[in-house]
VOGUZA-787919 format. One record per residue (C-alpha): residue in three letters; x, y, z negated; residue number from 0. Coordinates in nm, 2 decimals. Example, Ala and Ser with C-alpha at 12.3 -4.5 7.8 and 13.67 -1.06 7.14 Angstrom:
! residues 2
<rec rest="ala" u="1.23" v="-0.45" w="-0.78" nr="0"/>
<rec rest="ser" u="1.37" v="-0.11" w="-0.71" nr="1"/>
! end
This chain:
! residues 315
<rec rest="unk" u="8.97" v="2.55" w="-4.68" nr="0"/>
<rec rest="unk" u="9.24" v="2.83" w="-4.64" nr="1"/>
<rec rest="unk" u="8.98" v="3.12" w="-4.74" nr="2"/>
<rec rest="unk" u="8.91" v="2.90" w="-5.14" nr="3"/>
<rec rest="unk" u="9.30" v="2.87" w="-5.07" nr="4"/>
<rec rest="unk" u="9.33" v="3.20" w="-5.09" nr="5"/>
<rec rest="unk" u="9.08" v="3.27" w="-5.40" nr="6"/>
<rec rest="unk" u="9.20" v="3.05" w="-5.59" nr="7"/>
<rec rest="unk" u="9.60" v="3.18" w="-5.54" nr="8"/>
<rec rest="unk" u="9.39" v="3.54" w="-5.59" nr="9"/>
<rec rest="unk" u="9.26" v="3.42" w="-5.92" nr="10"/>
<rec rest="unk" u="9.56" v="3.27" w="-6.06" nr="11"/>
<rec rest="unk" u="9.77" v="3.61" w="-6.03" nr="12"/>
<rec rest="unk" u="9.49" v="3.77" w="-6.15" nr="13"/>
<rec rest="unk" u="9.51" v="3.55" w="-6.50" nr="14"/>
<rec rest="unk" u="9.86" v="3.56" w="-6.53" nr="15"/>
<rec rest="unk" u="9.87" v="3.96" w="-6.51" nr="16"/>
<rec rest="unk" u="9.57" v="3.95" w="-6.73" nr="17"/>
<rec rest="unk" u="9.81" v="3.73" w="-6.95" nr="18"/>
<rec rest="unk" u="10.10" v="3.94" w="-6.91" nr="19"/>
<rec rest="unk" u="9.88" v="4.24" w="-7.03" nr="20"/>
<rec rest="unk" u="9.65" v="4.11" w="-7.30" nr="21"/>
<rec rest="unk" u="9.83" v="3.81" w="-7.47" nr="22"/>
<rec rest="unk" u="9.56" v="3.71" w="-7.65" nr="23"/>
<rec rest="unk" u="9.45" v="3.30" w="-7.68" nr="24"/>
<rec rest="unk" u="9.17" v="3.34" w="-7.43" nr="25"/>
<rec rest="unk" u="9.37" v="3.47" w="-7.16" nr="26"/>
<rec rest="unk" u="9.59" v="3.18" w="-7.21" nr="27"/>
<rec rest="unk" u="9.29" v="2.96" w="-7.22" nr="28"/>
<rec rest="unk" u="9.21" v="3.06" w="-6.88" nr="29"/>
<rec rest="unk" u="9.54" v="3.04" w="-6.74" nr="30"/>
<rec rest="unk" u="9.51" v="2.67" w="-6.87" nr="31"/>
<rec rest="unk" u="9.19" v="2.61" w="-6.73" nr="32"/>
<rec rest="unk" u="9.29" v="2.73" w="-6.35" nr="33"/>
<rec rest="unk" u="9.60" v="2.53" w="-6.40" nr="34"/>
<rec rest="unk" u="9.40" v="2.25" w="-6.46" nr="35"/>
<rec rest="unk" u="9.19" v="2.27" w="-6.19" nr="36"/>
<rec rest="unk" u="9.43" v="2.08" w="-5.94" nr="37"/>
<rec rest="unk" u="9.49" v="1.81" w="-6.10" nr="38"/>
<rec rest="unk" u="9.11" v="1.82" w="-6.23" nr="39"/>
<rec rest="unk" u="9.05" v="1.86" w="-5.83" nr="40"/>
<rec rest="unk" u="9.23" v="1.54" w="-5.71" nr="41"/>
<rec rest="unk" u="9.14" v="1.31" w="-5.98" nr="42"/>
<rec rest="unk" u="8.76" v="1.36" w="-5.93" nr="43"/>
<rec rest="unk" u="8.82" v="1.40" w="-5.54" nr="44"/>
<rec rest="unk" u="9.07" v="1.14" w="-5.40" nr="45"/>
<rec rest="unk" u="8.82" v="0.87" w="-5.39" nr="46"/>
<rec rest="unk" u="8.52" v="1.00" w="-5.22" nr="47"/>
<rec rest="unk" u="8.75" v="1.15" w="-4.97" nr="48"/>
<rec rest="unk" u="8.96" v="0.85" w="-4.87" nr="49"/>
<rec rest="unk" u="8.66" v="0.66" w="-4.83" nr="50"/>
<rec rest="unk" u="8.43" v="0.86" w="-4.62" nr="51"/>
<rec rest="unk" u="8.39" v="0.73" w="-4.27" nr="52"/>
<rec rest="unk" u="8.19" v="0.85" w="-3.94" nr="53"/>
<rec rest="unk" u="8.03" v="0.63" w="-3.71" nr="54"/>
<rec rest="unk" u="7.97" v="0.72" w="-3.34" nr="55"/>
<rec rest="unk" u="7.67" v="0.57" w="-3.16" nr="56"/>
<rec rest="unk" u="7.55" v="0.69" w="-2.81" nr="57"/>
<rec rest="unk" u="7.29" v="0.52" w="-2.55" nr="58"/>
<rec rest="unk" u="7.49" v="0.30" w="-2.33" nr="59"/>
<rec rest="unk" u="7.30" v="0.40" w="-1.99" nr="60"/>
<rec rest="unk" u="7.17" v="0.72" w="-1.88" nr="61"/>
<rec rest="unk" u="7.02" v="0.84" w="-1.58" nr="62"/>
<rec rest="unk" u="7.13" v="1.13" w="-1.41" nr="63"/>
<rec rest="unk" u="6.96" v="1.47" w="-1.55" nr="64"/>
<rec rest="unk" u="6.83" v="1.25" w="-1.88" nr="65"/>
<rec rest="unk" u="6.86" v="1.36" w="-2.24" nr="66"/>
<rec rest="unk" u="7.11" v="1.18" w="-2.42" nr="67"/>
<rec rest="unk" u="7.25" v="1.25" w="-2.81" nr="68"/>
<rec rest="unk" u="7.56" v="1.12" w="-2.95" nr="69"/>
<rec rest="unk" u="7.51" v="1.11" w="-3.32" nr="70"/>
<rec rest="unk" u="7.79" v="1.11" w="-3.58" nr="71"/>
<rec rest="unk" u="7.70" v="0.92" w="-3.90" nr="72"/>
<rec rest="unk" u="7.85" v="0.97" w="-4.20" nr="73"/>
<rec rest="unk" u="7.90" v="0.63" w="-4.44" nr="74"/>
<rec rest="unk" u="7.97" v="0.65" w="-4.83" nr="75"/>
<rec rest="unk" u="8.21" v="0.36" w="-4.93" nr="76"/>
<rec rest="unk" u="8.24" v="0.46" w="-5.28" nr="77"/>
<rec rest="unk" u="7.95" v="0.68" w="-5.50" nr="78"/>
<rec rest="unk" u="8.25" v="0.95" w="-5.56" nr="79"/>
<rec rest="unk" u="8.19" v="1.33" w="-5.41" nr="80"/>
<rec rest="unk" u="8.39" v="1.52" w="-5.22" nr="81"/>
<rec rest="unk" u="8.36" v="1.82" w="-4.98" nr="82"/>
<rec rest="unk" u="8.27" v="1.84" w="-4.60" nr="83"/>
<rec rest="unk" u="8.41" v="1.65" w="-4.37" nr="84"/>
<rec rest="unk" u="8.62" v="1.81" w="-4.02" nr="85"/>
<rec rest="unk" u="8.69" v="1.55" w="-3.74" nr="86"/>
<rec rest="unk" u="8.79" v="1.63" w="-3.40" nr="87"/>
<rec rest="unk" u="8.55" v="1.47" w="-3.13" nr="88"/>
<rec rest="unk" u="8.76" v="1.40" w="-2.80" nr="89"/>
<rec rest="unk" u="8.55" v="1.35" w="-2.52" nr="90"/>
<rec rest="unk" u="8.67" v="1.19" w="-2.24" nr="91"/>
<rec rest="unk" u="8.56" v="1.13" w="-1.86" nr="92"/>
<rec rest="unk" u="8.63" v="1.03" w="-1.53" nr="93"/>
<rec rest="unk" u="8.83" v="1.35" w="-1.44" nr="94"/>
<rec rest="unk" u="8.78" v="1.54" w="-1.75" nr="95"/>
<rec rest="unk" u="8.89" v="1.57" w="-2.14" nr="96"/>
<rec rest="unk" u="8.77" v="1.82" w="-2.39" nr="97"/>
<rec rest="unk" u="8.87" v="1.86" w="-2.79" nr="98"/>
<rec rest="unk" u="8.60" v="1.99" w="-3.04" nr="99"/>
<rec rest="unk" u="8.56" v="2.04" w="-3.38" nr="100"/>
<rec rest="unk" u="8.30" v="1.92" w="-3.60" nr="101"/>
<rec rest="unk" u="8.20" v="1.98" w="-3.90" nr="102"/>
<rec rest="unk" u="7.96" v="1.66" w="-4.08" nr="103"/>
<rec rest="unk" u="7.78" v="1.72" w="-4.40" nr="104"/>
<rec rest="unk" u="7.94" v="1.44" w="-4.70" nr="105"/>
<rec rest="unk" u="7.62" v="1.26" w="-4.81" nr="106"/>
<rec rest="unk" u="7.59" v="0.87" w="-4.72" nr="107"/>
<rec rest="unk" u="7.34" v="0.87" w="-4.39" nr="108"/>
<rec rest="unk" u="7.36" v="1.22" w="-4.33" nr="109"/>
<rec rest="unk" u="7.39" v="1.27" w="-3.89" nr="110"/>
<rec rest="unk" u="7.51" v="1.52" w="-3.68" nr="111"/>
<rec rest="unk" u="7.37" v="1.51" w="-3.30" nr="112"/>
<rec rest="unk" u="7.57" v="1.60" w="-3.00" nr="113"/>
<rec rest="unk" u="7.41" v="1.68" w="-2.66" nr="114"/>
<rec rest="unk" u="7.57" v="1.49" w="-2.39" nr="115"/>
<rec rest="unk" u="7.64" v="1.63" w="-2.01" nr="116"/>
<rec rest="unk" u="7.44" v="1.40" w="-1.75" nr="117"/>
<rec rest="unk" u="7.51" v="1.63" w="-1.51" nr="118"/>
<rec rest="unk" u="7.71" v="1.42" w="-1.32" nr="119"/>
<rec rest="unk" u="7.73" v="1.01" w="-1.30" nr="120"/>
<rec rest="unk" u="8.03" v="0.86" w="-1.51" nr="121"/>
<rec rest="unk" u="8.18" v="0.70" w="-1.73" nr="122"/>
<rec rest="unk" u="8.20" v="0.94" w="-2.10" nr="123"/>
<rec rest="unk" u="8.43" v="0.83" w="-2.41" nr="124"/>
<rec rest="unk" u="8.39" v="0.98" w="-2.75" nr="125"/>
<rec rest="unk" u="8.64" v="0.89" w="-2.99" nr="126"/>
<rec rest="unk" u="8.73" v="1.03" w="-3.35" nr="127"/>
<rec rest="unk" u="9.11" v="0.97" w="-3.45" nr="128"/>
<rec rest="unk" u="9.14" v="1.17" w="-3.77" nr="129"/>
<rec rest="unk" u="8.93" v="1.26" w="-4.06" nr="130"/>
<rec rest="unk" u="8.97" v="1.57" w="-4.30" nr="131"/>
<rec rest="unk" u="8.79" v="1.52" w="-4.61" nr="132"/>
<rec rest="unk" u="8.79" v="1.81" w="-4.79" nr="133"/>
<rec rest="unk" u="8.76" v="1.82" w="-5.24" nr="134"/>
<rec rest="unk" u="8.52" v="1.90" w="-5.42" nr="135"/>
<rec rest="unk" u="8.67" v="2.21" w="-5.47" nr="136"/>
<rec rest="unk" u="8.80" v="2.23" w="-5.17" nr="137"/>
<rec rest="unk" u="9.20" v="2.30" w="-5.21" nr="138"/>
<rec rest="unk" u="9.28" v="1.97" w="-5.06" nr="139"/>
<rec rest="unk" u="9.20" v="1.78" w="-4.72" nr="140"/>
<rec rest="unk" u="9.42" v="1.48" w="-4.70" nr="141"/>
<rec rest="unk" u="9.42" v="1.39" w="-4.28" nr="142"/>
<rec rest="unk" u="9.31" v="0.95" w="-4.28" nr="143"/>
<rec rest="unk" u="9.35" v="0.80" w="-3.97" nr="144"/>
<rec rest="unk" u="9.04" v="0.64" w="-3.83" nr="145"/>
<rec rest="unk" u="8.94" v="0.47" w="-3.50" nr="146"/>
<rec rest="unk" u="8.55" v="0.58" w="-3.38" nr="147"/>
<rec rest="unk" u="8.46" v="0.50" w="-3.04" nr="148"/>
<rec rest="unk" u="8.14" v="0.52" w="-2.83" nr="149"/>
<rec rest="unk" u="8.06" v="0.52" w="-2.46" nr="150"/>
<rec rest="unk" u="7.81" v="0.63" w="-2.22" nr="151"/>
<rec rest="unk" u="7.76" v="0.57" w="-1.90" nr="152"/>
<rec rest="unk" u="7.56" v="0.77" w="-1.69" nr="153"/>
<rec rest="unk" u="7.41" v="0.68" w="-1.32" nr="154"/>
<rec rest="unk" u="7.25" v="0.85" w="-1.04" nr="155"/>
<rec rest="unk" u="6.87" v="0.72" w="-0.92" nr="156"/>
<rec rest="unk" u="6.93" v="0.44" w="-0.63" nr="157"/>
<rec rest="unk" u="6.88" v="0.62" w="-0.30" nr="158"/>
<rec rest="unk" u="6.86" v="0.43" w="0.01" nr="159"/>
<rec rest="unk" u="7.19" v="0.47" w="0.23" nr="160"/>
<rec rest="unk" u="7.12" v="0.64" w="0.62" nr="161"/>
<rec rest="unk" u="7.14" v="0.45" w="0.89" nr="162"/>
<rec rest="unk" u="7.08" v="0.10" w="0.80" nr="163"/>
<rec rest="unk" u="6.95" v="-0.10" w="1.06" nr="164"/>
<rec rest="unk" u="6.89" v="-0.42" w="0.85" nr="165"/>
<rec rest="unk" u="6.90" v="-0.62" w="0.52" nr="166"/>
<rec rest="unk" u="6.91" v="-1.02" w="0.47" nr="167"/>
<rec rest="unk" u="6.55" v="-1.04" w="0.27" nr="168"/>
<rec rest="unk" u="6.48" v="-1.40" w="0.14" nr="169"/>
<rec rest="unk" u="6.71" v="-1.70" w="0.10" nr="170"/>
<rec rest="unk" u="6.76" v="-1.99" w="0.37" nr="171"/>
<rec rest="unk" u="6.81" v="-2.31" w="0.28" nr="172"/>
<rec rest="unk" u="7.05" v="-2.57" w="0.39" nr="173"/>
<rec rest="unk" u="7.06" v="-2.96" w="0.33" nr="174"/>
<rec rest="unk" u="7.29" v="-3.01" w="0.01" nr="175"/>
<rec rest="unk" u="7.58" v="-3.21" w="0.09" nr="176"/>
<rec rest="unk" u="7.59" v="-3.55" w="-0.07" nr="177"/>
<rec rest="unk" u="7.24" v="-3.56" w="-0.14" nr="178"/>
<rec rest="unk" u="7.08" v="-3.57" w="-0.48" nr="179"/>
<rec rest="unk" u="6.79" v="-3.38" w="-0.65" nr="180"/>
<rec rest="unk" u="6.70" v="-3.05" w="-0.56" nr="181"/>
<rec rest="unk" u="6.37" v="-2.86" w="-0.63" nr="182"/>
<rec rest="unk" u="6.36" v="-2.80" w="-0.28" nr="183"/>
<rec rest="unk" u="6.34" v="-3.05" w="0.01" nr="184"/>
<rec rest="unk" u="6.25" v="-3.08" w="0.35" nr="185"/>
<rec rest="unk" u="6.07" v="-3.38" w="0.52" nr="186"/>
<rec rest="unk" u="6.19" v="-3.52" w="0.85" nr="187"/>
<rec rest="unk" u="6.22" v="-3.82" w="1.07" nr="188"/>
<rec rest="unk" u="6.50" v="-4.08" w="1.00" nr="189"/>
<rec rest="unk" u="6.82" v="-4.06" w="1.14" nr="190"/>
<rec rest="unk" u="7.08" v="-4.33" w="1.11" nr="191"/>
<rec rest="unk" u="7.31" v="-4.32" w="0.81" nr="192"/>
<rec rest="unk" u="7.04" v="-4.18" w="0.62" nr="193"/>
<rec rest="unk" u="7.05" v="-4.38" w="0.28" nr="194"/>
<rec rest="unk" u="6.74" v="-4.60" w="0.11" nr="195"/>
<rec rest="unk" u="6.72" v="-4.39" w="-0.17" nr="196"/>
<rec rest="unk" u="6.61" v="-4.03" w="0.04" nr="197"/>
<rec rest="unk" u="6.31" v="-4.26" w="0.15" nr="198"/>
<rec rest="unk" u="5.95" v="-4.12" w="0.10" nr="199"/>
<rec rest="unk" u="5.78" v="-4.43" w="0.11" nr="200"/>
<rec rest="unk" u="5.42" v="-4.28" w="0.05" nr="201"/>
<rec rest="unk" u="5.43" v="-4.09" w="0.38" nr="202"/>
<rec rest="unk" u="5.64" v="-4.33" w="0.51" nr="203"/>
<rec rest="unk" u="5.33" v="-4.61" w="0.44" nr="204"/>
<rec rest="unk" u="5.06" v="-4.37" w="0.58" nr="205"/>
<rec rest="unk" u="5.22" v="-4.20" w="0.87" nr="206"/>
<rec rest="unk" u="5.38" v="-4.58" w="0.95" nr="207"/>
<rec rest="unk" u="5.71" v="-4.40" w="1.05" nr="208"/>
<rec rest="unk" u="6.00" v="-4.35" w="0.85" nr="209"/>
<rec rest="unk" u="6.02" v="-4.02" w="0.67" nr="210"/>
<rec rest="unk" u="6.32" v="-3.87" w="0.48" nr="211"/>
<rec rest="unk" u="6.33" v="-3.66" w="0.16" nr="212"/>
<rec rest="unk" u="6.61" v="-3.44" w="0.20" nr="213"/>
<rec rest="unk" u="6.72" v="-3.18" w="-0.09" nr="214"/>
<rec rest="unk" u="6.77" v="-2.82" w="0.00" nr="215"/>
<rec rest="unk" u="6.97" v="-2.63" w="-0.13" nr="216"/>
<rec rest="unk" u="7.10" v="-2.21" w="-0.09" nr="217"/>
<rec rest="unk" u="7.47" v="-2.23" w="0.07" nr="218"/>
<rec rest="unk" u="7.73" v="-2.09" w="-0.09" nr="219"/>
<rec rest="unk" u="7.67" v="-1.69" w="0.06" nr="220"/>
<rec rest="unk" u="7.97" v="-1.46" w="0.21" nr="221"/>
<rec rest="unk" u="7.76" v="-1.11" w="0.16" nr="222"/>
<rec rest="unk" u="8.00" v="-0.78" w="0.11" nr="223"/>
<rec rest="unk" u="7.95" v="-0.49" w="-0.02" nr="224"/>
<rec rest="unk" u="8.22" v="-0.25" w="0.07" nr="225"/>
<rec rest="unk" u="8.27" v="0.12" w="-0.07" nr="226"/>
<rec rest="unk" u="8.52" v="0.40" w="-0.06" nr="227"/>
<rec rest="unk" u="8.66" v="0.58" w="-0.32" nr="228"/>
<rec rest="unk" u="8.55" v="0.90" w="-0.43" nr="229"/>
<rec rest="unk" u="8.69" v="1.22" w="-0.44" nr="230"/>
<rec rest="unk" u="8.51" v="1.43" w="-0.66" nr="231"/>
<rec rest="unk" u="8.22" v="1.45" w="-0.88" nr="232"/>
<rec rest="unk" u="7.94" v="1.50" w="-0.63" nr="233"/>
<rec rest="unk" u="8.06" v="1.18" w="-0.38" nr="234"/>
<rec rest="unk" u="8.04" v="0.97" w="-0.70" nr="235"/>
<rec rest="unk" u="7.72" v="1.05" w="-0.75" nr="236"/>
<rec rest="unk" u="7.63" v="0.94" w="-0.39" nr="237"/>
<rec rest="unk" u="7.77" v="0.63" w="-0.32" nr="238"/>
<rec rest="unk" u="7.72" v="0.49" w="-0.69" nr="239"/>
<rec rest="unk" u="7.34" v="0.61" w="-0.59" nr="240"/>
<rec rest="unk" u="7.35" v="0.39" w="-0.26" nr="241"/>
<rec rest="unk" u="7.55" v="0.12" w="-0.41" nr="242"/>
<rec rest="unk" u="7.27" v="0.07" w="-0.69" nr="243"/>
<rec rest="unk" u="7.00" v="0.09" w="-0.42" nr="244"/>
<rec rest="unk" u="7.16" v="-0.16" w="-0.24" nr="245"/>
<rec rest="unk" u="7.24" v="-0.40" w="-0.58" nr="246"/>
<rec rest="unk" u="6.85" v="-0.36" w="-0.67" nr="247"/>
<rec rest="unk" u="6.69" v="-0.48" w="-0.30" nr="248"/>
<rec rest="unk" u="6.96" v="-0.76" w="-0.27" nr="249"/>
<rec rest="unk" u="6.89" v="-0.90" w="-0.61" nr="250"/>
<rec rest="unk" u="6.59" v="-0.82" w="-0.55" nr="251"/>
<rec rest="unk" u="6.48" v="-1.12" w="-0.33" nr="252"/>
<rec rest="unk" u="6.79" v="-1.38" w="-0.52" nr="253"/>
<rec rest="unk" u="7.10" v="-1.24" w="-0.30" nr="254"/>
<rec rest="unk" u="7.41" v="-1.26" w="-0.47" nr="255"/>
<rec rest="unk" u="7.72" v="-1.08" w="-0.35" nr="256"/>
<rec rest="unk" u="8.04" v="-0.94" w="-0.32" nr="257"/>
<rec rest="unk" u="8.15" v="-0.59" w="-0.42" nr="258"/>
<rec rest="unk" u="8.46" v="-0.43" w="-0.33" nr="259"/>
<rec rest="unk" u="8.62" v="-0.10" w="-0.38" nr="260"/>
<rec rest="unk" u="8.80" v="-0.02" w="-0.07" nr="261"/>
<rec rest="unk" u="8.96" v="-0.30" w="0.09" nr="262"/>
<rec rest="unk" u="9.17" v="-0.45" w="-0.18" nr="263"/>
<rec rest="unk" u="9.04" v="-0.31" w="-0.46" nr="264"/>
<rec rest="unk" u="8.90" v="-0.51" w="-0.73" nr="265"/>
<rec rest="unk" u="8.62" v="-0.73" w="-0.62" nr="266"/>
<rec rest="unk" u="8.32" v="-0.88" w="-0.79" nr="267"/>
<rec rest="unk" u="8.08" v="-1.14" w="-0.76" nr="268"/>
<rec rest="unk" u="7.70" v="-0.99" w="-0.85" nr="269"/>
<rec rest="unk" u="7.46" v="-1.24" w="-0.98" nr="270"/>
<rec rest="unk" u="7.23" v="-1.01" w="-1.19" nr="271"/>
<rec rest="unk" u="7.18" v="-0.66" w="-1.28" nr="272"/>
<rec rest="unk" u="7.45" v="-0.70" w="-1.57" nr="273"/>
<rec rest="unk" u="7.74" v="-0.79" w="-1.38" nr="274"/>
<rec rest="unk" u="7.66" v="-0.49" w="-1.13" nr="275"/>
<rec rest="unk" u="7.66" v="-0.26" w="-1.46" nr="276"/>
<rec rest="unk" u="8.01" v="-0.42" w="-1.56" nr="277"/>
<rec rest="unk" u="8.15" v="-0.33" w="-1.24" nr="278"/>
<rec rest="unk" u="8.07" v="-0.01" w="-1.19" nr="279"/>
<rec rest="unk" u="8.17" v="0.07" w="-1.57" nr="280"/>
<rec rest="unk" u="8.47" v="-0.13" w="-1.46" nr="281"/>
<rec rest="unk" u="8.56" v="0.10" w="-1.17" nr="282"/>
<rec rest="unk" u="8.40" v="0.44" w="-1.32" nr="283"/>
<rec rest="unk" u="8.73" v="0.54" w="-1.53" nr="284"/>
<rec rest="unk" u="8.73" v="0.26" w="-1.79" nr="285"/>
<rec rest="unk" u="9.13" v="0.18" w="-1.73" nr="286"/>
<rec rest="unk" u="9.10" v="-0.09" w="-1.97" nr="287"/>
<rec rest="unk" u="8.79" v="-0.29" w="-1.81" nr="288"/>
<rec rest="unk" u="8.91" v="-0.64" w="-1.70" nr="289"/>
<rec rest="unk" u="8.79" v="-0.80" w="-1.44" nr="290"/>
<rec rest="unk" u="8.71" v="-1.13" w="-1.39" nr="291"/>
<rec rest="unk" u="8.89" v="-1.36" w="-1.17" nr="292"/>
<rec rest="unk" u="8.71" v="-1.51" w="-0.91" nr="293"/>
<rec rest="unk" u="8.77" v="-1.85" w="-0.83" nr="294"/>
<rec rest="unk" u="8.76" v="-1.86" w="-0.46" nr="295"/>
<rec rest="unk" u="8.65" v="-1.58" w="-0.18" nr="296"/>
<rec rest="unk" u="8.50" v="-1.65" w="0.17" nr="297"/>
<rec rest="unk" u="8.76" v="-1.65" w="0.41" nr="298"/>
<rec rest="unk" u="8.54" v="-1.46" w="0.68" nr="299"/>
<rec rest="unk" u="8.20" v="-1.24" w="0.53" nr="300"/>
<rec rest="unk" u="7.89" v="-1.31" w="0.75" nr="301"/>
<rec rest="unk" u="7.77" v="-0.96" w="0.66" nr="302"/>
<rec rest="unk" u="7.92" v="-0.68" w="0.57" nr="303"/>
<rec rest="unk" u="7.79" v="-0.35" w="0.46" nr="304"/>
<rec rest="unk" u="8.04" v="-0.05" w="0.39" nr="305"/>
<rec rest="unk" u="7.90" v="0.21" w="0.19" nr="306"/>
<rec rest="unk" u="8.06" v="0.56" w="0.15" nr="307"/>
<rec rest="unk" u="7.96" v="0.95" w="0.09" nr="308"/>
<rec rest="unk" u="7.87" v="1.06" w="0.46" nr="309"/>
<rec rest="unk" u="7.67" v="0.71" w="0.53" nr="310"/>
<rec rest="unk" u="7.62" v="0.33" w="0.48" nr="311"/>
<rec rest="unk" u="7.58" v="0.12" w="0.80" nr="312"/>
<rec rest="unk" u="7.62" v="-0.24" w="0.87" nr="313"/>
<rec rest="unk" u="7.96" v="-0.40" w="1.05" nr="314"/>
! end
């Protein structure tokens, strides 16, 4: 930009002392001409370069030591041309932020590919605040704000904490209270207060007893998960390790849970693989994740498991 700049301010004296010394019609033709090139410049320019746009698009998870790209896309509003475009990509991380300029090509479609650091397990921001579209001829490059976002968030492979004695593996049922249907049900004798309805009168007939259909159900569970802040790079990428071992085997076999950072940090309930993912996004340097509230906590957990950098053993 500054270097055609320069040409062009080069050129111009170079006409108008070509003028001065040969005043002649074509050396006032030319000075015309170069005179004419800025508005010339603008009109043709202005809107192909307040209408390009970048995209930002980067795989949501990555693994630790994975390839991952971060593409920039570049998106034609209006069939006008224009020059090059010049963005600045901030990149942004749990305890990092870097500034870098790119340079994108102006044709609708065209993409421009990024390597991104998996080095480490985190949570990685890319944003694009400002665009710089140059003309065609490239004297102009009015700034237009934009607002380009994408995020990555890389993990560490689960890796079994040390010294854990044991996990709860299976579910145990427990009568649902009230009664009612259930997929699951248990078949005993008949105690009193037990009503008609939870009769089975097939067994009852051929056994010539009194036997009861009663519904099973899973009881509410009190199951914590409990982990320590980190305090660098290389802790994070231990316990978030453990704590996605941990997450896999409990959901594993139907456990859902509790996860807590510290102890009164923001806490979780984990039903599924994607609320563990929301957490740990959550709690991985995204300062604007909400949480959601939880309607009510156990008042005492039956089982408790703290996890931290050093080692992971049951309380």
């Amino acid at each position: 930009m500054l270097t055609r700049r320069v040409i062009y301010v080069i050129s111009l004296a170079g006409l108008v002392a070509f003028y001065a010394l040969y005043p002649f019609w074509i050396s006032q033709y030319f000075v015309i001409v170069m005179l004419l090139l800025i508005p010339l410049d603008l009109l043709v320019s202005m809107p192909g370069v307040l209408t390009r746009r970048i995209s930002l698009s980067a795989p949501p998870v990555l693994d630790i030591g994975s390839s991952g790209t971060l593409f920039l896309t570049t998106h034609l509003r209006k069939p006008f041309p224009s020059g090059r475009i010049k963005a600045r990509l901030i990149t942004i991380g749990d305890d990092f932020t870097t500034r870098r300029k790119i340079i994108c090509d102006p044709e609708d479609g065209s993409r421009h590919s990024i390597a991104i650091d998996t080095s480490h397990c985190g949570v990685t921001v890319f944003k694009i605040k400002r665009l710089n579209t140059s003309s065609v001829i490239g004297l102009f490059s009015p700034a237009v704000s934009v607002d380009c976002m994408a995020t990555s968030m890389i993990l560490p492979a689960p890796k079994k904490p040390k010294h854990i004695v044991s996990l709860p593996r299976g579910v145990i049922l427990a009568p649902k209270p009230g009664g009612g249907f259930s997929e699951n049900i248990d078949l005993r004798p008949y105690r009193k207060g037990d009503p008609v309805r939870s009769i089975h009168w097939k067994l009852s007939a051929k056994y010539d007893s009194i036997i009861i259909r009663e519904p099973l159900v899973p009881p509410r569970h009190s199951r914590l998960v409990r982990f320590v802040k980190w305090s660098g790079a290389r802790e994070r990428d231990i316990i978030v390790g453990r704590l996605r071992w941990v997450s896999d085997y409990l959901l594993k076999w139907d456990l859902p849970y509790f996860i807590r950072l510290g102890d009164d940090g923001p806490t979780a309930e984990i039903a599924c693989e994607k609320d563990f993912m929301d957490y740990i996004f959550g709690v991985m340097g995204n300062k604007e994740h909400s949480f959601p509230a939880l309607s009510s906590l156990p008042s005492r957990f039956s089982w408790v498991l703290h996890i931290d950098a050093k080692e992971g053993a049951e309380e």
